[in-house]
C-alpha positions as a printed Julia matrix, in Angstrom:
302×3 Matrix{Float64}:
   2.1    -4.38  -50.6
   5.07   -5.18  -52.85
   3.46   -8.43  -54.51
   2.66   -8.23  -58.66
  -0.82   -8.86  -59.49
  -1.67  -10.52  -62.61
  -1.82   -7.34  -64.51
   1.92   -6.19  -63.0
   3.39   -9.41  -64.16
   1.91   -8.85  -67.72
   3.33   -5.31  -67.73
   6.35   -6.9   -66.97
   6.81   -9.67  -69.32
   4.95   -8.17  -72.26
   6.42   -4.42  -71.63
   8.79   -3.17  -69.65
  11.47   -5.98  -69.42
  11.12   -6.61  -73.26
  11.74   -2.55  -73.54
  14.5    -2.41  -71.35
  16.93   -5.38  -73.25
  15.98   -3.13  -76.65
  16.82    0.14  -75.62
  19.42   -0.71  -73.12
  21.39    1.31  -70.37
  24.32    3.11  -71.19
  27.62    2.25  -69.22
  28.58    5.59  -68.28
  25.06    5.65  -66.27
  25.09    2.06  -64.73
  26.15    2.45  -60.84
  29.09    0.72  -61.3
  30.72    3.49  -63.09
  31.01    5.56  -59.7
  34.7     6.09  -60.61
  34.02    8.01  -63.63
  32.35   11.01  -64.93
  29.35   11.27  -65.17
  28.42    8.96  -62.34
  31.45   10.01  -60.25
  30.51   13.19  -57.9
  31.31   16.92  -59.42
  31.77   17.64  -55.68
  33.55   14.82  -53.83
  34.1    16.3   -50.59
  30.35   16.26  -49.54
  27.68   13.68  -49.39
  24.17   13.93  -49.0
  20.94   12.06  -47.86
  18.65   10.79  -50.79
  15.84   11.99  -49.93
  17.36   15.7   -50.31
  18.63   14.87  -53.64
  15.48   13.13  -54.71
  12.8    15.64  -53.15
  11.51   18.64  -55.53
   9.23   20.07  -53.11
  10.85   23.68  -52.91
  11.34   24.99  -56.12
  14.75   26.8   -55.39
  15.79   23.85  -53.37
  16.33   25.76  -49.84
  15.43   22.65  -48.25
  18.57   21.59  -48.85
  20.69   24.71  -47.76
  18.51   24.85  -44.78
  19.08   20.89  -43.72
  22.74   20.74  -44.28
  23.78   24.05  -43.57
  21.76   25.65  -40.94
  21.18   22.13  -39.49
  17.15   22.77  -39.37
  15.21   19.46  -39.35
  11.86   20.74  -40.07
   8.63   20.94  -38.27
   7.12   17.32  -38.2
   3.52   17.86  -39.87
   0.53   15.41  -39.76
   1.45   14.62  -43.25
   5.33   13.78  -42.7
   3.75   11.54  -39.39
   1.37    9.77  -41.45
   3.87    8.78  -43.9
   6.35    7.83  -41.41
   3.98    5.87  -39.93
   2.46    3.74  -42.86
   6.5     3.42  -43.46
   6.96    1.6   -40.3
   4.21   -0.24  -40.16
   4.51   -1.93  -43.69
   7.69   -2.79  -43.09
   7.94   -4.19  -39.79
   4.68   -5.83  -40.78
   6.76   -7.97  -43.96
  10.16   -8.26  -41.65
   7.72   -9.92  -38.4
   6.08  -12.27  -40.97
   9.5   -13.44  -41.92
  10.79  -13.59  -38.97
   8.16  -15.94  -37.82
   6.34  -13.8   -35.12
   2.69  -13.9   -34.37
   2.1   -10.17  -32.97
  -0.96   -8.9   -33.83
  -1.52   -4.97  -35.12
  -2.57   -3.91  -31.74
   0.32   -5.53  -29.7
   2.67   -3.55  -32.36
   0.87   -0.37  -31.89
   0.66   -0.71  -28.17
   4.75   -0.68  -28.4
   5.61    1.79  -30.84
   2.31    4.14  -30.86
   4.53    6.62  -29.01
   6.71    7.38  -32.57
   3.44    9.17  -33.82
   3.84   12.25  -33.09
   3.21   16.17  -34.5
   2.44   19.75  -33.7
  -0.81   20.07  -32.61
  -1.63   16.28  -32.64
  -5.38   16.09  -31.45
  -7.21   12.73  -30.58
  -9.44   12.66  -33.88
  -5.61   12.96  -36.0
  -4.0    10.1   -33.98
  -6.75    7.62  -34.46
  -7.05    8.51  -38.4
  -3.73    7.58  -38.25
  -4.14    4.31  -36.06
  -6.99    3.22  -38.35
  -5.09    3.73  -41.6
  -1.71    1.83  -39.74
  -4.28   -1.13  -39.07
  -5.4    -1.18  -42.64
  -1.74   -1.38  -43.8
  -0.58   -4.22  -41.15
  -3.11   -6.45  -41.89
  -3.22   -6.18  -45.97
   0.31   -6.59  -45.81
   0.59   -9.39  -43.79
  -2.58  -11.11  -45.05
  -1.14  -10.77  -48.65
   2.29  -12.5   -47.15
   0.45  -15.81  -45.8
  -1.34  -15.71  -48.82
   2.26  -15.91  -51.19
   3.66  -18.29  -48.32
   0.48  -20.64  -48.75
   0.63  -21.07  -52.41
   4.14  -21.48  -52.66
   3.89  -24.01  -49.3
   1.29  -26.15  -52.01
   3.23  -25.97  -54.65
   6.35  -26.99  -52.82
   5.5   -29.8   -50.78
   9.47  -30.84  -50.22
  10.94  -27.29  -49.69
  12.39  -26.11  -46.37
  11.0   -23.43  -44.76
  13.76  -20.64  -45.6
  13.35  -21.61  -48.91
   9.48  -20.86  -48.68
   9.67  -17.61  -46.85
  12.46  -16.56  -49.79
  10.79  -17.35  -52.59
   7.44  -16.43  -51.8
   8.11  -13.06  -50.07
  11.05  -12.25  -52.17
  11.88   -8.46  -50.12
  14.5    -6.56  -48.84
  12.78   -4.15  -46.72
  14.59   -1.59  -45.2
  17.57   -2.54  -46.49
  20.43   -0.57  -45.56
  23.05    0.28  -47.49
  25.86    3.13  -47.96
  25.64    5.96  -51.01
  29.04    6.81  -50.49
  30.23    5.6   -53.59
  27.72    8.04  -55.7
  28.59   11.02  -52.91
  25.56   10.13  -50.73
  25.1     9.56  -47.01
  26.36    6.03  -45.78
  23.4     5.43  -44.37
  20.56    4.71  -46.6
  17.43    2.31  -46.25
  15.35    1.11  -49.53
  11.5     0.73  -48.94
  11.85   -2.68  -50.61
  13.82   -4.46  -53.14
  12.69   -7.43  -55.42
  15.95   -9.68  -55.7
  14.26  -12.51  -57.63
  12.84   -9.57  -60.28
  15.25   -6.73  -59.92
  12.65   -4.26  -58.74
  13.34   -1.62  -56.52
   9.9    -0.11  -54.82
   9.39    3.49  -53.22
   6.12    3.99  -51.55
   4.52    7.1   -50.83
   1.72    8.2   -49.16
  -0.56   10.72  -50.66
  -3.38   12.73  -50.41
  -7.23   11.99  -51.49
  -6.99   13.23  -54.98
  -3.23   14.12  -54.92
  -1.25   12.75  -57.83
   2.61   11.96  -58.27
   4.94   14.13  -59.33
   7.4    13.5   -62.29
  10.52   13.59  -59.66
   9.11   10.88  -57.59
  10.55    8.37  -59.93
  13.95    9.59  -59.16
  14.04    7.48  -55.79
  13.45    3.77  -57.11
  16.11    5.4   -59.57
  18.86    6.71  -56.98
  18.58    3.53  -54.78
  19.05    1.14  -58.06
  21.98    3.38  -58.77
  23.14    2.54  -55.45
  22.51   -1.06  -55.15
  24.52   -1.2   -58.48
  27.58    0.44  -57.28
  27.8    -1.67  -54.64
  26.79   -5.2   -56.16
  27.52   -4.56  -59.6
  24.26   -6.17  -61.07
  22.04   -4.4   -63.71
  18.98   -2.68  -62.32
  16.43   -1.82  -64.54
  12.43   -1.69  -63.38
  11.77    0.68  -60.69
   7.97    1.31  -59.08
   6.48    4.0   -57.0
   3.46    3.02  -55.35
   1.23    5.26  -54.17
  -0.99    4.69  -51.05
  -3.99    6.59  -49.97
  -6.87    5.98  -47.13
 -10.46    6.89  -46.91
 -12.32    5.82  -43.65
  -9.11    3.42  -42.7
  -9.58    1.93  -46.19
  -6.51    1.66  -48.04
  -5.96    2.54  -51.84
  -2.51    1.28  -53.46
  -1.56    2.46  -56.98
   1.63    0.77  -58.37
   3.43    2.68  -61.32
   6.68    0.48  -62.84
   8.79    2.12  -65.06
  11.8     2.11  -66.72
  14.79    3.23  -65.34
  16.27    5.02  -68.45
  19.39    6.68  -69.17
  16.69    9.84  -69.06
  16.31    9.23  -65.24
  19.46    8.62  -64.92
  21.09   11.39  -66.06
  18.02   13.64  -64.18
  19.22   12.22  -60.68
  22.78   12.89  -61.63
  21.79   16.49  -62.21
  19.96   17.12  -59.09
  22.67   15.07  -56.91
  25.3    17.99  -58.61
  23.01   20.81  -58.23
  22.67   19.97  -54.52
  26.49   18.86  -53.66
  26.97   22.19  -55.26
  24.7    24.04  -52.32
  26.39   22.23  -49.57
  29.62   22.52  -50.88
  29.49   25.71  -51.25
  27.04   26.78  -48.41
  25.56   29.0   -50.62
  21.72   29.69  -50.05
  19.72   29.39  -53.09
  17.2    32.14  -51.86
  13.34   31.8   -50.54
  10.54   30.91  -53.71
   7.67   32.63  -54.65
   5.15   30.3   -54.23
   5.8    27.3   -51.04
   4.02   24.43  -50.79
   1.26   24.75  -48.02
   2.6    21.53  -46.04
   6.49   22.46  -46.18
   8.13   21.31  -43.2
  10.53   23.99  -43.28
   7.72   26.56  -43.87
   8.56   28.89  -40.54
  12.34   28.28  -40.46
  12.74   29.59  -43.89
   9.94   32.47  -43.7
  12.09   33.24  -40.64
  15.21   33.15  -41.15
């Protein structure tokens, strides 16, 4: 899932490493600078998970008053299960392979099939949602054995650790606390690249759906993080989007930059939001919700 393909490793070396050296980061906006304004919380007192700070699906930002204040979780849609799901299952799929184990897709769904859960689940939604978990196990472990193989042929004389590190180079899941940057201290990264100094966010998406803008804020909040903590430069970031049609997977892998642009964006919303729980004050309901917003009733409601 998290592997470069020829094409990725050209965009790397011909583009967006050479880019990043010339234009640089500014200090003021490397992690590290936590201490400091601007990277140091306006509201200190408060923290805050990423995914509230990164998210842009209500345009008023409720979601956030309604979370943290009211202590309303949201309804758990078909969409927020699949993506949970596909989550899970790529993950766990990359951390078994390293970890040596043999299960198959089916022994792993027979274990943890229970998780998948929604209103209004039906039979015909559960097994869309099997199918598509197959198709991610076995394309992510397939394209593991494949990295471990070559790098096994190349490196006759390496031990084993070695192998698995090299070729599968992924911190998945990796947990981690915000509370330097005034988020929660307990965070977990979809994936980080320590031999390229990539941090990944996947996302699952709809047939047809795009990415928003703001969806490049999470690869750019967790490398914020990551440097705060280990005080290494963090500079590529990649969402990759994945889609399924008839339990066929579709990946699309955007890298990017991770500018003093983005930088100062996630600073913004991080205020703006530290600001509503600090302050408990409720930002009011929008105009115009999006159809699949898990806080749709609670905030119509309340």
């Amino acid at each position: 899932m998290y592997f470069l393909s020829d094409i990725d490793s050209k965009l790397l070396i011909k583009k967006l490493i050479p880019h990043s050296r010339k234009v640089g980061v500014s200090e003021d906006l490397r992690g590290w600078s936590w201490h400091k304004s601007p990277m140091k919380p306006y509201y200190d007192s408060e923290d805050i998970p990423m995914y509230l700070v990164c998210s842009k699906y209500c345009p008023t930002n409720r979601d956030v008053f309604l979370n943290r204040i009211k202590g309303i979780r949201g309804e758990v849609t078909f969409a927020l299960s699949m993506g949970l799901t596909i989550h899970e299952i790529v993950s766990h799929a990359i951390l078994e392979f390293l970890e040596g184990k043999k299960r198959s897709f089916e022994d792993f769904w027979k274990e943890n099939s229970h998780h998948v859960r929604y209103k209004g689940m039906d039979a015909k939604g559960l097994e869309f949602i099997r199918e598509s978990a197959a198709s991610a196990w076995n394309y992510t472990q397939i394209n593991c054995n494949a990295a471990y193989c070559n790098m096994h042929a190349e490196q006759p004389f390496a031990k084993e650790r070695d192998l698995v590190s090299t070729a599968i180079p992924f911190l998945v899941e990796h947990r981690l606390s915000g509370k330097l940057l005034g988020l929660s201290g307990i965070l977990g990264i979809d994936c980080y690249d320590y031999l390229r100094g990539i941090v990944y966010d996947l996302k699952v998406v709809k047939i047809g759906g795009k990415l928003e803008d703001w969806s490049r804020l999470y690869p750019t909040g967790y490398a914020l993080v990551l440097e705060s903590i280990y005080e290494i430069p963090i500079d590529i970031g990649c969402v990759l989007s994945v889609n399924f049609v008839n339990g066929r997977m579709n990946v699309k892998k955007e890298y990017f930059f991770i500018s003093d642009e983005l930088r100062s964006w996630w600073i913004e919303e991080r205020d703006k939001k530290l600001e509503i729980v600090s302050q408990k004050k409720d930002p009011g309901i929008c105009q115009k919700c999006p159809e699949d917003c898990i806080y749709w009733n609670e905030c119509r409601g309340s």
